[in-house]
C-alpha positions as CSV (number, residue, x, y, z in Angstrom):
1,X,99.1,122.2,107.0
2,X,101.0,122.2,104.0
3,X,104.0,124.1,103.0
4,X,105.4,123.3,99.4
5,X,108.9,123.9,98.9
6,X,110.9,124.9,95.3
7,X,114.3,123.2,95.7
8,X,116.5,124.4,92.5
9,X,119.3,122.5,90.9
10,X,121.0,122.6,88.1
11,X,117.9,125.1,86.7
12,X,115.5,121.8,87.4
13,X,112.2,123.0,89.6
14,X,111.0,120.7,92.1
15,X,107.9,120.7,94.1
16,X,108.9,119.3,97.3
17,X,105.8,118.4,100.3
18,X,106.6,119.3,103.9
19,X,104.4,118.3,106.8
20,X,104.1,118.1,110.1
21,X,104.1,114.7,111.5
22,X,101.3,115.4,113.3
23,X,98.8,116.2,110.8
24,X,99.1,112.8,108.7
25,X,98.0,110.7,112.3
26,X,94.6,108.6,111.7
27,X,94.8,108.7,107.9
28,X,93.5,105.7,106.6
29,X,96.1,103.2,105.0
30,X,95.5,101.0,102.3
31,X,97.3,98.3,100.2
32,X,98.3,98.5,96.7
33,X,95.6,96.4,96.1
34,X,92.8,98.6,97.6
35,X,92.6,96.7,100.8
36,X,92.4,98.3,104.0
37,X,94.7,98.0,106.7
38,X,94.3,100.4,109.7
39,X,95.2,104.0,110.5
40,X,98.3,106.1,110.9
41,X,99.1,105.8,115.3
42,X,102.3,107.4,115.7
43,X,105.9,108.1,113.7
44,X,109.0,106.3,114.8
45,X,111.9,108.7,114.3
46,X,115.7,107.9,114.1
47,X,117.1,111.0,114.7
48,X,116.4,113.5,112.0
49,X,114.4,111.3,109.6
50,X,111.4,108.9,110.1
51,X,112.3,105.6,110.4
52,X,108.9,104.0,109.7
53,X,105.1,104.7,111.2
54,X,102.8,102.6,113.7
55,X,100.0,101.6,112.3
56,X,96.4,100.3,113.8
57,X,95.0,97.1,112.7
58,X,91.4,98.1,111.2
59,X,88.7,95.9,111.7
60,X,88.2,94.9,108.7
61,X,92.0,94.5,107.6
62,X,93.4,91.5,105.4
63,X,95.3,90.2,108.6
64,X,94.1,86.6,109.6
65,X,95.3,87.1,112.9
66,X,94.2,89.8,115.7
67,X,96.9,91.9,115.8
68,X,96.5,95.3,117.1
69,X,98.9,97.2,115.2
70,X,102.3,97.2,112.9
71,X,105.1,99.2,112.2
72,X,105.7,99.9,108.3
73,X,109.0,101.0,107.2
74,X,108.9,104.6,105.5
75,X,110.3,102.9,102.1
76,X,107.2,100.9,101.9
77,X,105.1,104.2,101.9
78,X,104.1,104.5,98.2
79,X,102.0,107.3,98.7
80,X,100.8,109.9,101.7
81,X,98.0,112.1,101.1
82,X,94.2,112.0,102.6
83,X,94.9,108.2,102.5
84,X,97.8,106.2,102.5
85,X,99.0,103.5,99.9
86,X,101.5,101.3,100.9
87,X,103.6,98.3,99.3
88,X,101.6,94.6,99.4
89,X,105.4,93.6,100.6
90,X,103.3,94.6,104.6
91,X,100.8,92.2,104.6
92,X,102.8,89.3,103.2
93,X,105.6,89.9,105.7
94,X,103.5,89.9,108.6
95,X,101.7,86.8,107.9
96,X,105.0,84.6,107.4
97,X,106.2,86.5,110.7
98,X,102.8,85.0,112.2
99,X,103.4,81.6,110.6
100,X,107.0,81.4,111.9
101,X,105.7,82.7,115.5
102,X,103.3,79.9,115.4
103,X,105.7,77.3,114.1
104,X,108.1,78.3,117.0
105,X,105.1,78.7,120.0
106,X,104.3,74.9,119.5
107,X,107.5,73.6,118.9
108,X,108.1,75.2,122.4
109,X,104.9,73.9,124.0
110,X,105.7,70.2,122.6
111,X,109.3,70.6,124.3
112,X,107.8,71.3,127.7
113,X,105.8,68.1,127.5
């Protein structure tokens, strides 16, 4: 459901989108690049404003690794409509979070031996 909004300042209209959280879960989310990355899962709120959204890991997603989801920081939302665009900064983040992961599970598993 949309509701569109007229906020009025200094004799400047805006349109302004309000939804409901709800309605925007298992849009499909895409890259800035066109690739696709998974669906909308849930909203992480911090207390009046959302904080950034869960996102499942498609199938066929640009991700190496199988991970089964990812949380994407609102300000990396480009755009929210029938589908979702967001920044490339996601994927490239999450792979040197994977490489560092790696880097750290092997240095651990040489220590134990």
């Amino acid at each position: 459901m949309k509701i569109l909004y007229y906020y009025t300042s200094y004799n400047i209209r805006m349109a302004v989108n309000f939804r409901k959280v709800s309605s925007v879960y298992h849009s499909k989310v895409y890259t800035e690049d066109g690739y696709f990355l998974g669906e909308v899962e849930d909203a992480i709120i911090s207390g009046n404003k959302v904080y950034g959204w869960k996102i499942k890991i498609g199938r066929s997603n640009l991700l190496k690794r199988n991970i089964k989801g990812l949380i994407v920081p609102h300000q990396l939302v480009k755009a929210m409509g029938e589908i979702w665009i967001v920044s490339k900064a996601v994927s490239s983040t999450t792979e040197s979070r994977e490489t560092t992961e790696e880097t750290e599970s092997k240095e651990n598993i040489e220590k134990t031996e």
